[in-house]
N, C-alpha and C positions, 0 to 999 in steps of 0.2 A: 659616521656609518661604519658598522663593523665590514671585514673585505668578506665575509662567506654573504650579509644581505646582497649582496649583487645577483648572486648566484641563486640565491634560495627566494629572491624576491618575486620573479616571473613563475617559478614553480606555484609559490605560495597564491599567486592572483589565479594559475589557470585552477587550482586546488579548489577557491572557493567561488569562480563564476562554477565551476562542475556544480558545487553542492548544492549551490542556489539555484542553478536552473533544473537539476536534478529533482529537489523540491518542488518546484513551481511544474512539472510536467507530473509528477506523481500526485501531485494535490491538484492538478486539473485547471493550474491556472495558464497553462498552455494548454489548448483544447488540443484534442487528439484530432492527427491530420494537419493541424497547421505550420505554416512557414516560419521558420526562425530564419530569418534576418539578421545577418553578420555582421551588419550596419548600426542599425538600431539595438543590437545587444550589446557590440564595443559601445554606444553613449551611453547605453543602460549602466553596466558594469563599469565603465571607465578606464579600459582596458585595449589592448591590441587587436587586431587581425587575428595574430598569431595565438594568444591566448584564448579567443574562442575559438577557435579550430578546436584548436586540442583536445579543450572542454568537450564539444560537441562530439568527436572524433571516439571520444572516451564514453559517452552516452549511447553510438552509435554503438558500440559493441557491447553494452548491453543488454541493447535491446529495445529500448527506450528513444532513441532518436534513427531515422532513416538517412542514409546518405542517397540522392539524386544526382544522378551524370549531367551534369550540366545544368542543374538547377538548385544545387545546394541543399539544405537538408530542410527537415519536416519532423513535427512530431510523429512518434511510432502511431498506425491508427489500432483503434479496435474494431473486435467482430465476434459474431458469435463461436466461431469457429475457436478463436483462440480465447477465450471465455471460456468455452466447453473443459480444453484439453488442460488449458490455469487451474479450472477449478478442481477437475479430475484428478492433477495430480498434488494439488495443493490438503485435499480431503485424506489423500492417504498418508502425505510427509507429517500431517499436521495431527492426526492420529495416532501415527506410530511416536512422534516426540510425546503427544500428549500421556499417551502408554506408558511409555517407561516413566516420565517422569511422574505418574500416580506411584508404579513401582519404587521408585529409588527416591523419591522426595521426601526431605526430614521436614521439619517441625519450621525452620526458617523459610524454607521453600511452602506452606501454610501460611504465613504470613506475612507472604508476598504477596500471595494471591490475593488477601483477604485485606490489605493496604492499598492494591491495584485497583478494586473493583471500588474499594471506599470512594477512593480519587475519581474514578470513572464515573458512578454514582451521582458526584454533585455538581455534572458540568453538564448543561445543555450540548445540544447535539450538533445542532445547526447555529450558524453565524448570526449574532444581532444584527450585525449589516448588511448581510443577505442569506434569507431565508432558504433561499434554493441552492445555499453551501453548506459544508460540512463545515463545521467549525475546527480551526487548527488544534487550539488548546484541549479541544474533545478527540480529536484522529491521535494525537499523540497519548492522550490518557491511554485511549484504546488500543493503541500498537503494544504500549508499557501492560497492558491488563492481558493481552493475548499472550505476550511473550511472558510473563509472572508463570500464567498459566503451565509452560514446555521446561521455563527454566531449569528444573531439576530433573531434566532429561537424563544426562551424565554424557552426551558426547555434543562435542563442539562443532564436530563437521554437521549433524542433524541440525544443528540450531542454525547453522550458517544457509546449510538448504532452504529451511523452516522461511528464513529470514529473508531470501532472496523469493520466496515463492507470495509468502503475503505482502511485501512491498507492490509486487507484479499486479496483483490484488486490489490494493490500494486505489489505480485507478479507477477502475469497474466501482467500486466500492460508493467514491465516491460519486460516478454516475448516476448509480441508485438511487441518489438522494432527490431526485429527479422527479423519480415517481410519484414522489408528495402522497404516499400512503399512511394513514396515521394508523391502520389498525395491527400494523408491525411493533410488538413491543421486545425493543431490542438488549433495552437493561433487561427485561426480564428472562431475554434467552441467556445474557450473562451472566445473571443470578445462577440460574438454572445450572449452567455448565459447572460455574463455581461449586456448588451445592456438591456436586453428583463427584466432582476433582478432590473435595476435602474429603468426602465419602469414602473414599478408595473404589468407588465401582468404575470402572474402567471402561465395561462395556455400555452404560449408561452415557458418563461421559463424551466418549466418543461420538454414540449416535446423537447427541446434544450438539456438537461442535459440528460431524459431517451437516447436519441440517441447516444449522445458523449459517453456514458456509454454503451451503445449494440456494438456499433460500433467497439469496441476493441475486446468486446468478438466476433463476426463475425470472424474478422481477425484472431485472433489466431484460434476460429477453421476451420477456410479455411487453413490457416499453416498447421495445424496438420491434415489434406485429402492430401494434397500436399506433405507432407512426407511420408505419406502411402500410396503412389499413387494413391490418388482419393478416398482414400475410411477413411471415417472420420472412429477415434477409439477412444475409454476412454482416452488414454495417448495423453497428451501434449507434455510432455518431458522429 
C-alpha cells in the first residue's frame, strides 16, 4: 500500500457515501422527511460512524439533509412554500443563462443541443421496474439536455448557480411523476424550447422554459390539494 492511501483512504470512502447518498435523496430514493439511520448506512456503505457523519454533516449544509438535537438527522422535507420560492428563483437564473447563451453560442454550442435532445428523445421516461419512477437513465439524459441548452452562457459562476438551482429541483421534479398525468407532453415542451434556442428568438425561448418549469410546480401543488381534499397545505409529502 502506498504511505499517502492511509490518509486519502477515509477521505475517499466519506467522498463517495456523500455522492451516493446525495443521489439517492435527490432522485427520491430517500423519501423526503425520512430517518437516516447511522446504523443501517454504516452496513449499507461499509464504512464508519465517523465517515457517515461527515457525509451527512456535508448534505446538512446543503440543504438537503436536516440535522435533529438529539435525534439525528432526516431527510430535508418539502412544501409548497419552498417549491414556490425554488421555482421562482430557478425561472429567472434559468432564463438569464438561457439568454446569453442564445446570445454568445457558436455552432458547437447548436450541436449540443441538437445531440442532447436526440439522446433524450429515445429514452422512456419512467422506470421498467416501477412505473411510478422517473427512470435514472432518462433524469440524466434530461439534466445533460437542460444543461446543453445554458451551456454557452460564457460565465461559469451562472452555470454553477444554474446548477445548484435545478438539482434543488430535481426532487419536486421527480415528485411529479406522481401525478400519473399522461396528457403532459414533455418531449414536446423540449422540442419546443429547442426549436425556438436554435431559432435565436430569445424571448420565445424563455417563455418556453419559464412555462415547462411552472408547469410542474402547478402539478404537484394541485397533488398536494387532491390529497387533502381540496384544500392545498405546506406539505407535499
Amino acid at each position: 500500500m502506498h504511505p499517502l492511501d492511509a490518509i486519502k483512504g477515509p477521505r475517499s470512502l466519506t467522498a463517495k457515501v456523500f455522492e451516493e447518498l446525495r443521489a439517492d435523496i435527490l432522485a427520491c430514493r430517500f423519501a423526503p422527511g425520512q430517518r437516516l439511520k447511522i446504523g443501517e448506512l454504516c452496513a449499507r456503505f461499509e464504512v464508519s460512524r465517523g465517515a457517515i457523519r461527515e457525509a451527512l454533516a456535508r448534505l446538512a449544509a446543503e440543504g438537503l439533509v436536516v440535522a435533529e438535537a438529539q435525534k439525528g438527522f432526516r431527510v430535508a422535507p418539502v412544501s409548497n412554500a419552498d417549491l414556490a420560492d425554488l421555482t421562482t428563483t430557478r425561472v429567472e437564473i434559468e432564463g438569464l443563462a438561457l439568454r446569453r447563451a442564445i446570445l454568445f453560442g457558436d455552432v458547437a454550442w447548436e450541436a449540443g443541443i441538437a445531440a442532447a435532445f436526440e439522446r433524450l428523445s429515445r429514452l422512456p421516461e419512467r422506470s421498467e421496474e416501477d412505473t411510478a419512477r422517473v427512470s435514472d437513465a432518462w433524469s440524466e439524459a434530461h439534466q445533460a439536455f437542460h444543461l446543453a441548452l445554458v451551456q454557452g452562457c460564457n460565465s461559469r459562476r451562472l452555470l454553477r448557480l444554474r446548477s445548484i438551482l435545478f438539482e434543488r429541483s430535481e426532487r419536486y421534479r421527480r415528485l411529479s411523476v406522481r401525478t400519473g398525468r399522461k396528457d403532459r407532453d414533455v418531449l414536446g415542451e423540449h422540442r419546443a424550447i429547442m426549436a425556438a434556442a436554435l431559432e435565436r428568438d430569445a424571448d420565445r425561448a424563455v417563455a418556453l422554459m419559464s412555462e415547462h418549469i411552472l408547469l410542474t410546480t402547478r402539478l404537484l401543488i394541485s397533488l398536494a390539494a387532491d390529497e387533502e381534499g381540496g384544500t392545498t397545505t405546506q406539505k407535499i409529502a
